[in-house]
PDB file of N, CA, C and O in Angstrom:
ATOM      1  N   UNK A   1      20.561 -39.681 -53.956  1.00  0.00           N
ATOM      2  CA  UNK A   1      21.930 -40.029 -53.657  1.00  0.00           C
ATOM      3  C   UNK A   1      22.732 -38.738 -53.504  1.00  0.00           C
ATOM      4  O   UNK A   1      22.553 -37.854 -54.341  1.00  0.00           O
ATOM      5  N   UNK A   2      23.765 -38.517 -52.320  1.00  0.00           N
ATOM      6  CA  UNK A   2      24.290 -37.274 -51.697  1.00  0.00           C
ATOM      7  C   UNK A   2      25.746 -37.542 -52.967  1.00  0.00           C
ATOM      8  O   UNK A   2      26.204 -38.360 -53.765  1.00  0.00           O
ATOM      9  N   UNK A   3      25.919 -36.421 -52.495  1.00  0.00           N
ATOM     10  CA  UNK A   3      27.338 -36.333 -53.316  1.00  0.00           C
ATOM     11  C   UNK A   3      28.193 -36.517 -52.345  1.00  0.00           C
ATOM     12  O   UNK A   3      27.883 -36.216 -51.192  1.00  0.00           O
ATOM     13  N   UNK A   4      29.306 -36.998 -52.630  1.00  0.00           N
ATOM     14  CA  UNK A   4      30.125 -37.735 -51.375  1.00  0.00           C
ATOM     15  C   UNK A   4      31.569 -36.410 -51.942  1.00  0.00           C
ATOM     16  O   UNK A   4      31.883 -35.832 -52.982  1.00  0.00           O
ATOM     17  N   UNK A   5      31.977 -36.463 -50.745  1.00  0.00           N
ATOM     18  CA  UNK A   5      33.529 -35.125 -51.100  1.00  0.00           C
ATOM     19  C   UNK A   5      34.669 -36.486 -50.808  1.00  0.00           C
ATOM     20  O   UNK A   5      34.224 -37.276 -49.975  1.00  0.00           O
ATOM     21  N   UNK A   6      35.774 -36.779 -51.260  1.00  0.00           N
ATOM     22  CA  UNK A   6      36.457 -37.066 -50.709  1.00  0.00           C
ATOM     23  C   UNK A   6      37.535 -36.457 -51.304  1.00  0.00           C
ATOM     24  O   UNK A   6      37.603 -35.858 -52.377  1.00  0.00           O
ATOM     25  N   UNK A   7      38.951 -36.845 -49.888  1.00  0.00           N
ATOM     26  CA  UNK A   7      40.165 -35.924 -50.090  1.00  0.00           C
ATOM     27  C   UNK A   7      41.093 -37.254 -50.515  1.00  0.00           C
ATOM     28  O   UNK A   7      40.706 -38.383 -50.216  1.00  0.00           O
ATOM     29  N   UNK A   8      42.355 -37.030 -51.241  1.00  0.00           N
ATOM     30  CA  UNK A   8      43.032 -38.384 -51.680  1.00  0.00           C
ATOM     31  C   UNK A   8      44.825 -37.899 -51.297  1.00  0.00           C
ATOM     32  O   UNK A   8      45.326 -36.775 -51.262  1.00  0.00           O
ATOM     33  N   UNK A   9      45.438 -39.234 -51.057  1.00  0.00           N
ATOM     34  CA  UNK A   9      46.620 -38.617 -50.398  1.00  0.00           C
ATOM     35  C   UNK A   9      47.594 -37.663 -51.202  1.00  0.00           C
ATOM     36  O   UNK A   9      48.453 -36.960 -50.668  1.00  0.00           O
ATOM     37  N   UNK A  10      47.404 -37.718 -52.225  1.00  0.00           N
ATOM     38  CA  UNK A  10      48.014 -36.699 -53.130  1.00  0.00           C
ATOM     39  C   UNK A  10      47.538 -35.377 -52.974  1.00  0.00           C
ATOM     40  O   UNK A  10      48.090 -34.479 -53.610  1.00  0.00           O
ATOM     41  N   UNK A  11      46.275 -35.046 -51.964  1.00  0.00           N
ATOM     42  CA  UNK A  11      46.119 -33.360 -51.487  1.00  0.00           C
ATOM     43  C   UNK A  11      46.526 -32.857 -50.471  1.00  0.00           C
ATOM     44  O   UNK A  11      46.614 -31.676 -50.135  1.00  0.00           O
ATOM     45  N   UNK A  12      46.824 -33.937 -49.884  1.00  0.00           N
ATOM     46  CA  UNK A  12      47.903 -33.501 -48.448  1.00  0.00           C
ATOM     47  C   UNK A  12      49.406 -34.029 -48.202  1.00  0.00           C
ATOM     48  O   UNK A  12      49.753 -35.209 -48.152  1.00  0.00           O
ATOM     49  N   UNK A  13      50.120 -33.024 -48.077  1.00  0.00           N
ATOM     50  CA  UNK A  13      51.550 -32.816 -47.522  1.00  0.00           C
ATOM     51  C   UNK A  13      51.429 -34.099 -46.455  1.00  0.00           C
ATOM     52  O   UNK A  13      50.704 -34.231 -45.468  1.00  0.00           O
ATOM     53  N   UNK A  14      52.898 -35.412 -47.323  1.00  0.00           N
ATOM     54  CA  UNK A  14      53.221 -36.118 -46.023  1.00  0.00           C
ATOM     55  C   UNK A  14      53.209 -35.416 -44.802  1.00  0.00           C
ATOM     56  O   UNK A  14      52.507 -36.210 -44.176  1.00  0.00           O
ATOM     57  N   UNK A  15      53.473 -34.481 -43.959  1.00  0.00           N
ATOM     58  CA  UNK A  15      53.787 -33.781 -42.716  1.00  0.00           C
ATOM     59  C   UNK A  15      52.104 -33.510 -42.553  1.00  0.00           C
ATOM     60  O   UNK A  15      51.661 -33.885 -41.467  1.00  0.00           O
ATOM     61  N   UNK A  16      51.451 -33.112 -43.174  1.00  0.00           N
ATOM     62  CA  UNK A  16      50.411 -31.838 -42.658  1.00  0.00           C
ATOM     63  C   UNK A  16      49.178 -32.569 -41.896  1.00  0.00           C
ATOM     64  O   UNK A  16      48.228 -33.097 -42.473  1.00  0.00           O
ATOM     65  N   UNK A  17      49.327 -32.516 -40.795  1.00  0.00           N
ATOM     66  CA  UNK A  17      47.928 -32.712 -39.745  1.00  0.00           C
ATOM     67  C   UNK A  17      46.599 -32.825 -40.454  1.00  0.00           C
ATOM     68  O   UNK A  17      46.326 -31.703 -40.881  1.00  0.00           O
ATOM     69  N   UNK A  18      45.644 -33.701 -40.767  1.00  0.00           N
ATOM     70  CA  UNK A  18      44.747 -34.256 -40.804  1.00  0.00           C
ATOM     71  C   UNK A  18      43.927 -34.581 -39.902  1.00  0.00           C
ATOM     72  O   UNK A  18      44.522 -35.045 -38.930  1.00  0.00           O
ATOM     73  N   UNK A  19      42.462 -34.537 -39.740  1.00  0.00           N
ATOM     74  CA  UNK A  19      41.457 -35.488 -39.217  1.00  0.00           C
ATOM     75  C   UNK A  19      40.642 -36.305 -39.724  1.00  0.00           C
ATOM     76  O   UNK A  19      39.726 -36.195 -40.539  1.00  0.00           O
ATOM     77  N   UNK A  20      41.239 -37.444 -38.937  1.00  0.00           N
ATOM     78  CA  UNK A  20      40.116 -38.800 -39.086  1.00  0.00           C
ATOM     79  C   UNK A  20      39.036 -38.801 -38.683  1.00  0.00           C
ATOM     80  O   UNK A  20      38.993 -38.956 -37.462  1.00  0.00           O
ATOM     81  N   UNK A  21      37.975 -38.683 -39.226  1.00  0.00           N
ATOM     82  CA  UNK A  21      36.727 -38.146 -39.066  1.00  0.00           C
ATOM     83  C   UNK A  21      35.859 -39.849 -38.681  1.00  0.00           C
ATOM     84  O   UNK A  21      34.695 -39.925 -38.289  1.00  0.00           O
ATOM     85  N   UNK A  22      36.584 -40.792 -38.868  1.00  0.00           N
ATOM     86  CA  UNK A  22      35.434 -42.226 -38.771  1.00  0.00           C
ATOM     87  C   UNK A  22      36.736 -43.107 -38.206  1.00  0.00           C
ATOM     88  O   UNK A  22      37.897 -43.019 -38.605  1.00  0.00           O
ATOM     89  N   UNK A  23      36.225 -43.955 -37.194  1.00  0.00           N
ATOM     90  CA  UNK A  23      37.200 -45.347 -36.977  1.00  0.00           C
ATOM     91  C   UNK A  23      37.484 -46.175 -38.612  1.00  0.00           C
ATOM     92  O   UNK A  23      36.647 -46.336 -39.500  1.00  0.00           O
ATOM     93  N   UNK A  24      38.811 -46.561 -38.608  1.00  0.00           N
ATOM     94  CA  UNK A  24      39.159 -46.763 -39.510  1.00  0.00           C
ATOM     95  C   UNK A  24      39.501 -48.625 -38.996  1.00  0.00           C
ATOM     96  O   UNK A  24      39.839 -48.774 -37.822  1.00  0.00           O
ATOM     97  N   UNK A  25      39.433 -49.475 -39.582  1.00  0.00           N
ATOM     98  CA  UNK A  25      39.904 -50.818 -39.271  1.00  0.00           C
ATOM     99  C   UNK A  25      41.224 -51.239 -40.398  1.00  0.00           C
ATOM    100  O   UNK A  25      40.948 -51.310 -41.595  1.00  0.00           O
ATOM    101  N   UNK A  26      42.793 -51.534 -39.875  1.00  0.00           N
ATOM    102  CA  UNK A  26      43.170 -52.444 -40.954  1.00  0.00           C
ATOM    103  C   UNK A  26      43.754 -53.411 -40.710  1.00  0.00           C
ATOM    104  O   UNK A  26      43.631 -53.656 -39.510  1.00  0.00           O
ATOM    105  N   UNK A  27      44.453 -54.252 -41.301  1.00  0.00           N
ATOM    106  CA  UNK A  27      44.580 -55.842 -40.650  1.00  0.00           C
ATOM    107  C   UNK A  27      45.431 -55.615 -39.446  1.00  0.00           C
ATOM    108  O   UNK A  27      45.263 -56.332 -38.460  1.00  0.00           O
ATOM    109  N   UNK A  28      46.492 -54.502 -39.452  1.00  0.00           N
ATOM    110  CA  UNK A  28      47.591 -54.720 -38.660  1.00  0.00           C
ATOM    111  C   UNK A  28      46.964 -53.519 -37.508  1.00  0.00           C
ATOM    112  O   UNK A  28      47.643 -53.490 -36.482  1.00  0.00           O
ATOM    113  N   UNK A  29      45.866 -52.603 -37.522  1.00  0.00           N
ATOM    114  CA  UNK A  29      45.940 -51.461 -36.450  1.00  0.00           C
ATOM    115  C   UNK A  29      44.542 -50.838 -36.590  1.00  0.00           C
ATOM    116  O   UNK A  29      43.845 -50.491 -37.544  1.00  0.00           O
ATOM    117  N   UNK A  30      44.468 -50.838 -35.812  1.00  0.00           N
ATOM    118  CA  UNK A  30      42.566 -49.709 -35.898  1.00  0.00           C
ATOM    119  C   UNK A  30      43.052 -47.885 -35.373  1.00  0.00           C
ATOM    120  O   UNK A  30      43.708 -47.447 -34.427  1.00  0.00           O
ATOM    121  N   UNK A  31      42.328 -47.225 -36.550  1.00  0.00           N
ATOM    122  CA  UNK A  31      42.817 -45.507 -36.398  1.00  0.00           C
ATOM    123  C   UNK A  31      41.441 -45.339 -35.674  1.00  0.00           C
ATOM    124  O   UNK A  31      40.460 -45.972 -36.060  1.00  0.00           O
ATOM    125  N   UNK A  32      41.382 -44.425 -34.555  1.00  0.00           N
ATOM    126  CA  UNK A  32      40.479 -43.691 -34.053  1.00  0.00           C
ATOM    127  C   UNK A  32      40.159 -42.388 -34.784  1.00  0.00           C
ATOM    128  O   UNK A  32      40.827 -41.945 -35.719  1.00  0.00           O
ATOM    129  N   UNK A  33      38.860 -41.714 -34.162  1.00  0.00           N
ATOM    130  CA  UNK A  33      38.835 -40.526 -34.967  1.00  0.00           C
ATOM    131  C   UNK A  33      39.859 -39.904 -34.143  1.00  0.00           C
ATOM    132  O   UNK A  33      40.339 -40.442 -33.145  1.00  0.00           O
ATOM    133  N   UNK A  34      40.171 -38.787 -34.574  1.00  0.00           N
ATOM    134  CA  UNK A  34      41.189 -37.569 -34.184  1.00  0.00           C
ATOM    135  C   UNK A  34      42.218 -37.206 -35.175  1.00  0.00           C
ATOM    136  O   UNK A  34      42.348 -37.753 -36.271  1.00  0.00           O
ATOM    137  N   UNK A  35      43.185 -35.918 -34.554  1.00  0.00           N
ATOM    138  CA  UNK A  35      43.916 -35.752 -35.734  1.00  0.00           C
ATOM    139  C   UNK A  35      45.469 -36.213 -35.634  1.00  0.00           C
ATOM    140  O   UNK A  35      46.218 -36.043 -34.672  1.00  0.00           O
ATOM    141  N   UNK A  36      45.776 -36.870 -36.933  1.00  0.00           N
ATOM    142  CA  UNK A  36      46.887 -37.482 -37.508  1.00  0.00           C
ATOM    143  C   UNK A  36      47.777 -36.517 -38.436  1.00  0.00           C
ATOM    144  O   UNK A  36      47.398 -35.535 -39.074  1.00  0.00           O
ATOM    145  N   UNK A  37      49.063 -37.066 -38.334  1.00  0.00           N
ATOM    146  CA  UNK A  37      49.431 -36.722 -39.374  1.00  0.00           C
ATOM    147  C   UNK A  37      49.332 -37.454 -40.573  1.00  0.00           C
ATOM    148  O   UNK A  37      49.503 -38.658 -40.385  1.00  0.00           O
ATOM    149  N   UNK A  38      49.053 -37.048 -42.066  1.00  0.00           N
ATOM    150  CA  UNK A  38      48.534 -37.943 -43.106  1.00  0.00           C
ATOM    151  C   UNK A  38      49.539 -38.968 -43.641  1.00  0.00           C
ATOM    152  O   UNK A  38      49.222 -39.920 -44.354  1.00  0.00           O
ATOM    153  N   UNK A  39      50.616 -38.721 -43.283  1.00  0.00           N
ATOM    154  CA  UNK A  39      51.725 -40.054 -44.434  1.00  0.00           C
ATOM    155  C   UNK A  39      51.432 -40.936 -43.028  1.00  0.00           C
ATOM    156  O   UNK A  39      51.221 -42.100 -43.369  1.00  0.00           O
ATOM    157  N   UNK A  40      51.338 -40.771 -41.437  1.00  0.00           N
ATOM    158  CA  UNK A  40      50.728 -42.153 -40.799  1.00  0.00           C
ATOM    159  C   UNK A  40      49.501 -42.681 -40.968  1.00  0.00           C
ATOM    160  O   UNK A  40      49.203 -43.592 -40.196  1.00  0.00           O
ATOM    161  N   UNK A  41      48.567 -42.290 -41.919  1.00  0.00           N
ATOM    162  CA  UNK A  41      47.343 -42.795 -42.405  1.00  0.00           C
ATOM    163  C   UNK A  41      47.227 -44.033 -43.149  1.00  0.00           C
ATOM    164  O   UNK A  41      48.016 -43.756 -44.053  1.00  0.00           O
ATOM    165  N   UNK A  42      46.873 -45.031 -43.383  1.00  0.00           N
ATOM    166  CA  UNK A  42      46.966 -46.238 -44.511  1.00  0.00           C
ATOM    167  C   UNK A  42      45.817 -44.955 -45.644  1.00  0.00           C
ATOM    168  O   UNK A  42      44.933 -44.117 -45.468  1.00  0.00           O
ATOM    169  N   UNK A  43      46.569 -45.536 -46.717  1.00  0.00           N
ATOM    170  CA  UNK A  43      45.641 -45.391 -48.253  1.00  0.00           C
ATOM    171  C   UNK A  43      44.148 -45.722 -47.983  1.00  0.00           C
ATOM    172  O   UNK A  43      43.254 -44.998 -48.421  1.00  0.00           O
ATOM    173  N   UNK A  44      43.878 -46.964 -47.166  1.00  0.00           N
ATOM    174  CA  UNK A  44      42.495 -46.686 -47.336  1.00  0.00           C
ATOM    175  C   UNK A  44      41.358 -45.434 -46.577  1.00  0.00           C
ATOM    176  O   UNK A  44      40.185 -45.175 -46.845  1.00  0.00           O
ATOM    177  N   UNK A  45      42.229 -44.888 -45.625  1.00  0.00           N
ATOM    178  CA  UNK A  45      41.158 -44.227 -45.197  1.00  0.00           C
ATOM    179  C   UNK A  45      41.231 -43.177 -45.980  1.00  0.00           C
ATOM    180  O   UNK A  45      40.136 -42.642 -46.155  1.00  0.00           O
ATOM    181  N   UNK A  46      42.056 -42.719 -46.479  1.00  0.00           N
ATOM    182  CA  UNK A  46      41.622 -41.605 -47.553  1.00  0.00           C
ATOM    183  C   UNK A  46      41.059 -42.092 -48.893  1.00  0.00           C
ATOM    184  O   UNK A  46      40.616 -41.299 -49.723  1.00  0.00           O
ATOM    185  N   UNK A  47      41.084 -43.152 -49.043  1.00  0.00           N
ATOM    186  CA  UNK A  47      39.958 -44.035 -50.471  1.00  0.00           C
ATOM    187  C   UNK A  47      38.682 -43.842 -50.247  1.00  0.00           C
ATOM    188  O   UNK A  47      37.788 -43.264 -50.865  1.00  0.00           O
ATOM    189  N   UNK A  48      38.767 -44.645 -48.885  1.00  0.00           N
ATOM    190  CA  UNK A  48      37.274 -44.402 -48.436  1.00  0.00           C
ATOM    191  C   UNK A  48      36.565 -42.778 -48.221  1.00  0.00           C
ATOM    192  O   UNK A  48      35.336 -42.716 -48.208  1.00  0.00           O
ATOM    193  N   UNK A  49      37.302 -41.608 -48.070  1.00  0.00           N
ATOM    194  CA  UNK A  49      36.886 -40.695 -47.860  1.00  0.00           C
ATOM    195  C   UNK A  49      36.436 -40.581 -46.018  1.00  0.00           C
ATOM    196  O   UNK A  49      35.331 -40.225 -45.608  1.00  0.00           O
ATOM    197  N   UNK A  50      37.391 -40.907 -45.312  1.00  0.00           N
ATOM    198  CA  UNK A  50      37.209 -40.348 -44.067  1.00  0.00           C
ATOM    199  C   UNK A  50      38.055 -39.214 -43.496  1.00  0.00           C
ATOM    200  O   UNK A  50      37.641 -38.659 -42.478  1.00  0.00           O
ATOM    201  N   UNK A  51      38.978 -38.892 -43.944  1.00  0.00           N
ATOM    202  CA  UNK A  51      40.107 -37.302 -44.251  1.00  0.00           C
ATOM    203  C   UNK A  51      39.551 -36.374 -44.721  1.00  0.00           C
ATOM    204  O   UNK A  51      38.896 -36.261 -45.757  1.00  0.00           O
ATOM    205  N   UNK A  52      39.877 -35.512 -43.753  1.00  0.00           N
ATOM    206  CA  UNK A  52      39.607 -34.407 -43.994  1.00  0.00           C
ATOM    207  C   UNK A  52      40.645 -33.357 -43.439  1.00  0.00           C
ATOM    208  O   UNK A  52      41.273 -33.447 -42.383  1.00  0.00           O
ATOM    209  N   UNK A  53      40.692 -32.395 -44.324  1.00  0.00           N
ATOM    210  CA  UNK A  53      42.026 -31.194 -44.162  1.00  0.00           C
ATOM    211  C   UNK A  53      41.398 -30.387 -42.831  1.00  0.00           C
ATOM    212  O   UNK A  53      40.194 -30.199 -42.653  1.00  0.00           O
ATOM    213  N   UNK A  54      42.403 -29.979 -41.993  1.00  0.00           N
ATOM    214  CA  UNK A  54      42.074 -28.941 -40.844  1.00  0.00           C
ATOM    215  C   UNK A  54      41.514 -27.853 -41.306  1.00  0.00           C
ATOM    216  O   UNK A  54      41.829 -27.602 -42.470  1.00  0.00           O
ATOM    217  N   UNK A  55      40.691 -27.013 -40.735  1.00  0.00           N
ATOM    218  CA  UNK A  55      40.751 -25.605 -41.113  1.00  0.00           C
ATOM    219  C   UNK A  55      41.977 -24.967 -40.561  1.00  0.00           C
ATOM    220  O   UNK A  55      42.733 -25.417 -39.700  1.00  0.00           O
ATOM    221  N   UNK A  56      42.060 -23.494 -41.406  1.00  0.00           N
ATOM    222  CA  UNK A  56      43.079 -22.861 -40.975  1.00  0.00           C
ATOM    223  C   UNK A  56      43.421 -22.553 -39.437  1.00  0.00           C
ATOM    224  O   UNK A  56      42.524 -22.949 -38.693  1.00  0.00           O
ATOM    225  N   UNK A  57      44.479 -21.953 -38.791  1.00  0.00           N
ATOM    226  CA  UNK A  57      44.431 -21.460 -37.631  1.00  0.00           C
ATOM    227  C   UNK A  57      43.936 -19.839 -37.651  1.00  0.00           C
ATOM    228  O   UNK A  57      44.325 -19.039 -38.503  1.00  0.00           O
ATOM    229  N   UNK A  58      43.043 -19.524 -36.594  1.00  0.00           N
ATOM    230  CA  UNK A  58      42.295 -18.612 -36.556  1.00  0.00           C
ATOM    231  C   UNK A  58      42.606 -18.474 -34.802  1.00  0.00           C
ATOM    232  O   UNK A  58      42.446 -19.314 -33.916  1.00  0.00           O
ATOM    233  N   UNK A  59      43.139 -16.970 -34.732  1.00  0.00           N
ATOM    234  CA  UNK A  59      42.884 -16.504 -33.325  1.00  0.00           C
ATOM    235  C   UNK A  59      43.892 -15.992 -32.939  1.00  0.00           C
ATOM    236  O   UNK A  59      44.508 -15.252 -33.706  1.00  0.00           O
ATOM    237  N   UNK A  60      44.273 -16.194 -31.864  1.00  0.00           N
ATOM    238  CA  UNK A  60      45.723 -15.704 -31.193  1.00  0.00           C
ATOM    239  C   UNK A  60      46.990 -16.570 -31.708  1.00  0.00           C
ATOM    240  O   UNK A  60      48.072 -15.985 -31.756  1.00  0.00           O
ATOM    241  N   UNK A  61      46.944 -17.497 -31.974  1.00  0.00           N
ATOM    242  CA  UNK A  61      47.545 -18.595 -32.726  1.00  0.00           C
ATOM    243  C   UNK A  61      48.155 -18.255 -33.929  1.00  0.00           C
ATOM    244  O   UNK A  61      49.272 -18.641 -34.271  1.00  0.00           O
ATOM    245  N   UNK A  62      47.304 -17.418 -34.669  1.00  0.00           N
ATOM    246  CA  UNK A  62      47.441 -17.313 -36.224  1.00  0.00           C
ATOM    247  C   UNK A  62      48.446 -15.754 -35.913  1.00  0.00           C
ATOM    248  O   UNK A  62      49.509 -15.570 -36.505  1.00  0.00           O
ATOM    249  N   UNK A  63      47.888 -14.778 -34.930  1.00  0.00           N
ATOM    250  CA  UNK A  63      48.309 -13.694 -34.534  1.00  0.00           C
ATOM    251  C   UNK A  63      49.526 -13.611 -34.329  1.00  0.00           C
ATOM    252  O   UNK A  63      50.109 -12.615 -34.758  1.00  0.00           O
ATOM    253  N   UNK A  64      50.161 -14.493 -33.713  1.00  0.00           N
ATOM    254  CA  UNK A  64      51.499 -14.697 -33.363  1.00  0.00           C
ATOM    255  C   UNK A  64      52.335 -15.161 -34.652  1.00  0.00           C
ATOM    256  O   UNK A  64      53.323 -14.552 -35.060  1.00  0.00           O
ATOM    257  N   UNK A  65      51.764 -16.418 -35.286  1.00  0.00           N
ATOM    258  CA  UNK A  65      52.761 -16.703 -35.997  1.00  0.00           C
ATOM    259  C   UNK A  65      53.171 -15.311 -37.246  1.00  0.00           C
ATOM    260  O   UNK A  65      54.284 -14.969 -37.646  1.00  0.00           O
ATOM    261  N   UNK A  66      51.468 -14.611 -37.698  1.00  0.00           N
ATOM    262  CA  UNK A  66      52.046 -13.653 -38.585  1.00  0.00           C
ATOM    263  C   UNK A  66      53.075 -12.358 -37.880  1.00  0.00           C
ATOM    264  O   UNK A  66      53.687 -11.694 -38.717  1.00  0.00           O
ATOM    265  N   UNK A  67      53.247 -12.048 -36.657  1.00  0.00           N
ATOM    266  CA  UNK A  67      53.960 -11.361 -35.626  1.00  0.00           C
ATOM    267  C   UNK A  67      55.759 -11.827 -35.831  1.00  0.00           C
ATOM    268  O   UNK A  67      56.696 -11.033 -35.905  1.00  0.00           O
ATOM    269  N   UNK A  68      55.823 -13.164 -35.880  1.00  0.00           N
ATOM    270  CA  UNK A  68      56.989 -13.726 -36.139  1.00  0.00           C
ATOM    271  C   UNK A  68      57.179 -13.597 -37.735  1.00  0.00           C
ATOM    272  O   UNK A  68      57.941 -12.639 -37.867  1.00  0.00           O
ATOM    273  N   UNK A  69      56.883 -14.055 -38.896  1.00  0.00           N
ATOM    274  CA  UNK A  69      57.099 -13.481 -39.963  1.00  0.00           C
ATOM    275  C   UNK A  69      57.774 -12.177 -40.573  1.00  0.00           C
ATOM    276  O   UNK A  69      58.654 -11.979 -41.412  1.00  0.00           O
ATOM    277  N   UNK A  70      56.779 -11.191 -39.590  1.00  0.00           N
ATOM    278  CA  UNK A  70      56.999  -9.863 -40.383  1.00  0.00           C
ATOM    279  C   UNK A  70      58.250  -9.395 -39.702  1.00  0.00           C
ATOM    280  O   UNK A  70      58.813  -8.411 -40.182  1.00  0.00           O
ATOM    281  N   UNK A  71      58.886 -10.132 -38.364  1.00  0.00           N
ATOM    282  CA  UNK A  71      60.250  -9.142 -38.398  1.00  0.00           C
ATOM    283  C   UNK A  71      61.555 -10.043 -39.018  1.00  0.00           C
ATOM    284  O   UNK A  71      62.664  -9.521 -39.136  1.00  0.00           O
TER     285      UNK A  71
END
């Protein structure tokens, strides 16, 4: 038996971008995979463990924003 990771909505920031890693079914709406923001998630898909946190931004992306910071 694997060890299962799951993330619960109390580790992610209502605002902060998430991916739905599995079709999710609930009475009123079906979530596709892709990424969401997490307070539009129902509780169960993060019960079930289909959330998962983004990795960081890495690249020209990340380059810029620390560019804007430092002045």
């Amino acid at each position: 038996m694997g060890i299962e990771h799951r993330q619960y909505r109390q580790s992610f920031l209502p605002t902060q971008v998430v991916e739905l890693r599995q079709i999710c079914f609930t009475p009123g709406r079906v979530f596709e995979p892709g990424k969401y923001i997490a307070g539009d998630l129902p509780d169960i898909a993060f019960e079930m463990g289909l959330v998962d946190a983004l990795p960081p931004v890495r690249g020209k992306n990340a380059e810029i924003r620390d560019k804007k910071r430092s002045k």
